[in-house]
N, C-alpha and C positions, 0 to 999 in steps of 0.2 A: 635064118630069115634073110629075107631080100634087104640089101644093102642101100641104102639112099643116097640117089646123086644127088651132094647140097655141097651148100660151102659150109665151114667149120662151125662146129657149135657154135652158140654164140647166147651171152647170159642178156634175156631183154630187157629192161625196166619201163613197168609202166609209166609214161607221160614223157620217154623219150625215144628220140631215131621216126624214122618215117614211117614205121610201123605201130608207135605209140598213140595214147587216147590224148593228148595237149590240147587239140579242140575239141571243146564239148561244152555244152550247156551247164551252167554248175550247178541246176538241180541236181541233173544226173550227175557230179563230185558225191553228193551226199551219199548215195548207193554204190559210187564205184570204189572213192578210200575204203572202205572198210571191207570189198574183198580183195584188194592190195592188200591188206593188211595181214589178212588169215589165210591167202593162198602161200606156200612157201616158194620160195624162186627156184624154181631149175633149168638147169641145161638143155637144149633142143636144137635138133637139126630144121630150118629154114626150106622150104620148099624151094625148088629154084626148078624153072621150064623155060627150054629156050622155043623159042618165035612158031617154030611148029606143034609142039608139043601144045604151046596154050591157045593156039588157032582149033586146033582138034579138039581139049578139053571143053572150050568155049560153045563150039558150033555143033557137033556132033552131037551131042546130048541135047542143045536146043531145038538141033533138026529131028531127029529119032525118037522123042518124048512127045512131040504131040501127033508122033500115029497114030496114040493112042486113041485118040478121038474118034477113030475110022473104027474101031472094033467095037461087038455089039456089047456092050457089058450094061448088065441085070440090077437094076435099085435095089440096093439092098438096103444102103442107110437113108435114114424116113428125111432125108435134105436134099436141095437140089445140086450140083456137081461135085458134090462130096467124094462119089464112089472115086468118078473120074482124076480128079483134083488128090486122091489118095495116091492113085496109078501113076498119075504125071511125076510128082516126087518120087516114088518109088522107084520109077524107072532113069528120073532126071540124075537119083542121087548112084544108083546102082553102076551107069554108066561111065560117073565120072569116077567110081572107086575103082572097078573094071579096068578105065584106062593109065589106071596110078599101079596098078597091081599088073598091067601088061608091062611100064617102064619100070617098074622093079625099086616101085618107090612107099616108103613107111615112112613113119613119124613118130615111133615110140611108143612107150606105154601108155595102159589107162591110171589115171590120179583120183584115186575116188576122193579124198578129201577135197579137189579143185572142185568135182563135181558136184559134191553134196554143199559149199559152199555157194557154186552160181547160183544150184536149184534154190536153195534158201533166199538168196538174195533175188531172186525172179517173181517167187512169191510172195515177199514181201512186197515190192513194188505192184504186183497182181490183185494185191489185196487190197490196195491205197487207190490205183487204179479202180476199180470195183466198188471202192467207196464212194469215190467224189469226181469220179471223169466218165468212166462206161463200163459199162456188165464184161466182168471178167470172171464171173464164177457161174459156173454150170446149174442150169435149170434140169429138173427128170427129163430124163430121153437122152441126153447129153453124153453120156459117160460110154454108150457105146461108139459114138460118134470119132470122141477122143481117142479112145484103144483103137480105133483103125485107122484114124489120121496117123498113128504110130508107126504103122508100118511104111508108109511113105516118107515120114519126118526123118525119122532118125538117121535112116541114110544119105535120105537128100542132106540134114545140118551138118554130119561127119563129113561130107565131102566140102560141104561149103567153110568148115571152121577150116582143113588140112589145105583147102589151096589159097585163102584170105588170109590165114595169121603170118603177121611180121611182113605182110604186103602195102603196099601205098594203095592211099586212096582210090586214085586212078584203077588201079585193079580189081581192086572189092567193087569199086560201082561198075566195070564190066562183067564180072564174075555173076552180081545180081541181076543186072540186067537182061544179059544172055538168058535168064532166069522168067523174067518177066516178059518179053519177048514171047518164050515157047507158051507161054499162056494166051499170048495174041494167037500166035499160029494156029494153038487148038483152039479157038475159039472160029476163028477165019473158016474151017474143015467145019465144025458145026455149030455154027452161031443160034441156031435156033435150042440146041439143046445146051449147050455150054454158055450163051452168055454172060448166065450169072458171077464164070469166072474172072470179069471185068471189076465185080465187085472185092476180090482179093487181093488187089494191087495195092488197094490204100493199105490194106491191114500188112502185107507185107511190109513193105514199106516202111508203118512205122516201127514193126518186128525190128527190123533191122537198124534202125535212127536209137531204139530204147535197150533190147535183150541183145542186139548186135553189138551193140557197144560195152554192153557188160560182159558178155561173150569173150570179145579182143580181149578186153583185162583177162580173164583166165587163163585165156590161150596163149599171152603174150609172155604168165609166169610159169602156166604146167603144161603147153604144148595143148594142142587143137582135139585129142582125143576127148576128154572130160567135159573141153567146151560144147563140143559140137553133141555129144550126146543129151547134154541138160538143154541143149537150148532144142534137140528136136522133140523131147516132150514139151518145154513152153510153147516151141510151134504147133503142137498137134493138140494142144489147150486152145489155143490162142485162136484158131482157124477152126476146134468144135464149139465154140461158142460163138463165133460170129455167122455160123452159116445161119440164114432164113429157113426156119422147122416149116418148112412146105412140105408135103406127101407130094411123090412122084410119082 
């Protein structure tokens, strides 16, 4: 296997070092202790890019992802920039694995117990959410919606947990950004059919303020693989429930 240029392992704990969860809202404590508690700590190599490396990771996937917008692609799902907005990840997330896999860089195993832990704890909060703040559980029509936002998610969140975990601030909110960005860009290319992707920024957004935060905790004790996979089904939950069921 491809060897990863990092600095030395290094063991994380949640709520310390610059990569830790220390600020946070302590609702959010009430859901994040108790997957501290049940992930087990281990050992992981640290992502590290110098000044070219994360200029390219950064820009080239936000320039290159919304050509997609130019290409003629066919409604399939009965929502309006669904199809699109599956592609953009898809492609957002493929690129930046692509460019990790061209510098000859991994991050270890998958943890299925981190994994089946987050996904637990995402649901639970999905469900409380759903209760008493906003629709978080899938109406009929919904569930194919879901399984193909899949195919965009999981690779876009893999790439997003492998270059954010054990990163400062400062980084995760350009790493996102760049992110939301290439949503303006395709939207600029064809505003008359993409607008509606103006309406996914909020929900990003708070994706990333609520499941991002839960996320870090996983990734900070079993390494960004487990993380990024459970949080690209909550995001392809998360984004087939909020689209507007309009017929295209």
């Amino acid at each position: 296997m491809p060897v990863l240029r990092s600095a030395p392992p290094a063991k994380v704990v949640v709520g310390t070092g610059h990569g830790g969860c220390r600020h946070r809202p302590r609702w959010l404590s009430l859901i994040i202790r108790p997957i501290a508690r049940l992930i087990p700590l281990r050992d992981f190599d640290r992502l590290r890019l110098n000044r070219g490396q994360t200029a390219i990771i950064l820009l080239v996937p936000a320039t290159l992802a919304p050509l997609c917008a130019l290409l003629p692609l066919p409604d399939v799902l009965p929502v309006l920039v669904a199809d699109y907005l599956m592609l953009h990840l898809l492609a957002f997330g493929v690129l930046q694995l692509a460019l990790l896999r061209v510098w000859r860089m991994t991050v270890g195993p998958m943890t299925w117990v981190a994994f089946g832990v987050l996904l637990a704890a995402c649901a639970v909060f999905g469900f409380a959410l759903d209760r008493y703040a906003a629709n978080f559980w899938p109406t009929a029509g919904r569930a194919g919606i879901i399984a193909a936002m899949l195919i965009g998610a999981l690779p876009f969140m893999v790439a997003d947990a492998i270059l954010t975990t054990g990163q400062s601030a400062r980084w995760r909110l350009c790493a996102r950004t760049s992110f939301l960005v290439s949503l303006g860009i395709a939207v600029a290319f064809d505003f008359e059919r993409l607008f509606f992707l103006l309406l996914i920024a909020p929900v990003m957004i708070l994706f990333y303020i609520v499941f991002g935060t839960m996320g870090r905790v996983t990734a900070l004790r079993a390494g960004p693989i487990a993380s990024g996979l459970a949080l690209g089904v909550v995001l392809a939950w998360a984004l087939g429930v909020s689209f507007p069921m309009f017929q295209t």
